[in-house]
N, C-alpha and C positions, 0 to 999 in steps of 0.2 A: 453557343456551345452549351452543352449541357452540365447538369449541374449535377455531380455524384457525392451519397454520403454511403458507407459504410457499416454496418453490428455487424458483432463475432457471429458467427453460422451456430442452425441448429439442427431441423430436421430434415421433414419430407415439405418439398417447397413450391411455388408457383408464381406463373408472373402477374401481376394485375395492371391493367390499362385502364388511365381514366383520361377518353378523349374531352374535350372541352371545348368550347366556341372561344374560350381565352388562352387554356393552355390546354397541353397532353403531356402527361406524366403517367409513369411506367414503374412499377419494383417489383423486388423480387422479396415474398414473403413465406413466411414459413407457416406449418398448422398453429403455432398459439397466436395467429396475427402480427406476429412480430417483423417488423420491416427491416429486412437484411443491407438495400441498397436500393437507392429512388435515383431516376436523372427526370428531369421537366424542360420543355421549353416552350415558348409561345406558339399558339397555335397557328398554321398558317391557313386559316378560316376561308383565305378568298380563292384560295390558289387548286382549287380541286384534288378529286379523291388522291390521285396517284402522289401529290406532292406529299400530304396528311401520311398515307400511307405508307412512305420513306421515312419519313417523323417518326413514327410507332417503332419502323423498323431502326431506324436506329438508336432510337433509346432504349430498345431491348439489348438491343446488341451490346451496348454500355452495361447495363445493371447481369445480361448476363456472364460477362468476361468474367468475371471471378465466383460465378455459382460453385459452391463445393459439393454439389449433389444433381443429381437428375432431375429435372424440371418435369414436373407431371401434367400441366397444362399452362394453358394462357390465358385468360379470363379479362374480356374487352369490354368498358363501359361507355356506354355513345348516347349523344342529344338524343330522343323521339322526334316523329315516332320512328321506331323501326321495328320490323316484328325478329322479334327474337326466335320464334318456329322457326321460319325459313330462312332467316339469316339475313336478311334483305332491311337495309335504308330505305325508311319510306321518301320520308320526304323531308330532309333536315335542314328547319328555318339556318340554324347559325354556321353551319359551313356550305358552302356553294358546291355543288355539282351530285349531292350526295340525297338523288334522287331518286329509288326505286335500284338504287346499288346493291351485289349482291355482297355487301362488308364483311361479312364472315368465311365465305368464300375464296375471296382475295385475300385476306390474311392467312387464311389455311395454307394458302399456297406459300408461304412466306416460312413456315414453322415445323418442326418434325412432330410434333405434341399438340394432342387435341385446345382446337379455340371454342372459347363460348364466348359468348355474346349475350350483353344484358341493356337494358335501360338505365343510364347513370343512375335515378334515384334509389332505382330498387338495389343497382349495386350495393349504391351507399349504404339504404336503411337496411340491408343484409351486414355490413360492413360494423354498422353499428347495434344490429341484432345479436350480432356472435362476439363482438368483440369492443364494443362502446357503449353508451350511455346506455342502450337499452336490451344490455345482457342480461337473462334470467326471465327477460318479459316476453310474452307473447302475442301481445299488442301494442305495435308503433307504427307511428304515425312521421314518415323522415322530410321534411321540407328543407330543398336546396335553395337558395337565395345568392342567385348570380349571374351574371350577362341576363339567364334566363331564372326561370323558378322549373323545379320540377319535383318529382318527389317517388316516394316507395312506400308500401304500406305490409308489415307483417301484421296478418288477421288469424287467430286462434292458432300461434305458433305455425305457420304455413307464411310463404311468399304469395301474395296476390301477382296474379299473372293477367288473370284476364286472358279475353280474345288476342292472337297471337302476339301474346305476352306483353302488351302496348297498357295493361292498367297502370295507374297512376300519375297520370298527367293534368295533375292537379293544377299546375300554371295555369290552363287553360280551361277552369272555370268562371264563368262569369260573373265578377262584384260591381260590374255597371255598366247596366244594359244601355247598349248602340253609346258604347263608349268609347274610350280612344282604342287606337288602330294596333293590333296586334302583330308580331310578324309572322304567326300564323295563318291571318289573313281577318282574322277574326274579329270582333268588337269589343270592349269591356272587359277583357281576360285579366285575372289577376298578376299574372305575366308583365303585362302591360303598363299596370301600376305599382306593383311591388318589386319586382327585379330592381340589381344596382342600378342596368342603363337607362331605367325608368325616371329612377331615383335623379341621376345625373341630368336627362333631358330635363326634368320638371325643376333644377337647381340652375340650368342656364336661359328657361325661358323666368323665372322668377329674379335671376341678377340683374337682367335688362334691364335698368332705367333704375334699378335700388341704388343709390348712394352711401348707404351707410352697411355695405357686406363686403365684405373682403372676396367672395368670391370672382371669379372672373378677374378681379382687379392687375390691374394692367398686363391685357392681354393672355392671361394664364390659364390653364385647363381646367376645367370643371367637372368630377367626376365621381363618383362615390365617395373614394376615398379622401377628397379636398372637403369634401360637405362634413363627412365627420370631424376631421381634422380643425373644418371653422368653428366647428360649433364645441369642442372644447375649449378653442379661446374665446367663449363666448359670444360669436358672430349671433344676433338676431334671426335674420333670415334662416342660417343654418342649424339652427336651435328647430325655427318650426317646420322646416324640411323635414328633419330628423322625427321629430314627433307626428308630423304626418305619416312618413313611411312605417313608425310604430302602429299605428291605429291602420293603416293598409292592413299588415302584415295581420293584428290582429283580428282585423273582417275575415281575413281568409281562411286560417289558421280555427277560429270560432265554425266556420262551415265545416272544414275536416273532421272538428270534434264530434260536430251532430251526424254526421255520416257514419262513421269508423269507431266511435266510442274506444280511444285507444286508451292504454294504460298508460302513455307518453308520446309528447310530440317532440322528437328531435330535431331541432334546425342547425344546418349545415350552409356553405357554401360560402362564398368570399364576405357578405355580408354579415355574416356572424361572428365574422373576427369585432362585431362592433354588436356583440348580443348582452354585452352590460347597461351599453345606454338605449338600448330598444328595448328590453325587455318589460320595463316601470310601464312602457306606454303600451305594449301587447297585451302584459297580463292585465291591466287597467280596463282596456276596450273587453277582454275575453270575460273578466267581471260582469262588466254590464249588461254583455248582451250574449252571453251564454248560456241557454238553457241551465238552469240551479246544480240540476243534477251532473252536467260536465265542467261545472266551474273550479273542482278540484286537480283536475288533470294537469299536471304538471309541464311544463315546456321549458326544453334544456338547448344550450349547446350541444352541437353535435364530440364526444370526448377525442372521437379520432382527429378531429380538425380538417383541415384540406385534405389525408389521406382516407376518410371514410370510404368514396368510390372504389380506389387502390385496394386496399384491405378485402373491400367486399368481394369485387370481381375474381382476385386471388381466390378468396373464398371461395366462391362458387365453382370453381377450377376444380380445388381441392376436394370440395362435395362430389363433383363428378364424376372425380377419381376414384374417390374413397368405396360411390354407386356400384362403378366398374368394377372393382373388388370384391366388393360382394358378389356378385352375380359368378 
């Protein structure tokens, strides 16, 4: 069942979608980013397009039952790639069937108000452009850290798009070559080793045969969130889990900076709910081995939290509209 909260109404509003390989959550927000009413529920990742897409549709349906105003668009955030031009799922690792789909398409058919369609990160780092950590700035740099990694880059006050609109798929650089197996298909992607579910495979092949960690311990799941959890009661093992996946994160996070020269790197995604005890060992690693001249660069949580997507997507709804207006 879905999960609904409520703020008093304000103005001119939209809905924002943020699909996920974990969940999908939907609100309904207004121009000062203000989140009027959210429902979420786990994604159903295996079960192909048409179930996903009854999901969407009924969490709108929820957050819109009490809209007090006219809904000016819908603004949908989806894994890559997908090209955002044509509206089409290229090829998306984390939900099944959602290959060379025409997703913007099918949801149009669903809605009376124009759909857009973005790349989760770029939502997000739009999300946190206008209206989180990196309001005022013209250069960021937005890394998602979850199931998968992904990200969004605002370069000289502009969205990078790229070729049909698929830039920023940063996950899928490579930090070590003919390295482990991407679900991309690929070798060595930062995806691969820095994501939660990386995080969690590399936490159950290292309990095997440990004695002295609590993880795993009798019979129990093993997953991002039990690794941080150990390692504030000071579990060993999950101590140097945790400080591995810092110095990942910072490998990766130190190549954006030499690319992009941002004014800030915002990190986002379920893992960042744990950006107090990474941080010491990210910005540690981005000392050492970042060019002098991008060592100052700052790396924050993302402020909108798990709604950065949400937010942005709305956003860009709202942009579109506002285009249409003008014209």
């Amino acid at each position: 069942m879905a999960a609904r909260t409520l703020t008093p109404p304000d103005t001119r509003v939209a809905v924002g979608v943020d699909l996920g390989g974990t969940h999908v959550r939907a609100a309904l927000v207004d121009a000062r980013g203000t989140i009027r009413a959210r429902a979420e529920e786990r994604t159903e990742a295996t079960a192909g397009p048409d179930r996903v897409l009854a999901q969407i549709k009924r969490l709108t349906d929820a957050i819109l039952a009490d809209a007090p105003e006219e809904v000016v668009g819908i603004g949908v955030s989806t894994p890559g790639p997908v090209d955002t031009i044509a509206g089409v799922a290229k090829n998306i690792p984390t939900l099944a069937g959602f290959v060379g789909y025409p997703l913007r398409a099918e949801l149009q058919k669903q809605y009376p108000f124009p759909v857009i369609l973005e790349n989760d990160g770029i939502a997000a780092a739009v999300g946190e452009w206008r209206f989180g950590a990196g309001r005022g700035l013209d250069n960021i740099v937005y890394v998602t850290i979850s199931t998968g990694i992904g990200g969004g880059v605002i370069a000289d006050g502009r969205v990078l798009r790229g070729r049909m609109g698929m830039a920023g798929h940063i996950g899928h650089m490579s930090i070590a070559p003919d390295g482990a197996l991407c679900p991309c298909g690929g070798r060595g992607c930062f995806e691969a080793y820095g994501s939660g579910t990386a995080l969690a495979a590399r936490a159950r092949m290292a309990a095997v045969g440990c004695g002295d960690t609590v993880l795993g311990r009798d019979g129990g799941g093993i997953d991002g969130r039990s690794v941080f959890a150990a390692a504030r009661d000071g579990d060993r093992l999950a101590n140097q889990l945790v400080d591995e996946e810092a110095e990942i994160l910072g490998r990766g996070i130190t190549s954006l900076l030499h690319i992009f020269s941002p004014d800030i790197v915002v990190v986002g995604g379920g893992l960042s709910e744990e950006f107090d005890r990474l941080q010491p060992g990210l910005r540690s690693y981005v000392a050492t081995f970042a060019m002098p001249a991008f060592r100052d660069v700052n790396v924050v949580k993302a402020a909108l939290g798990q709604n950065s997507g949400l937010v942005g997507s709305a956003a860009l709804a709202l942009l579109a509209d506002a285009a249409r207006e003008e014209r």
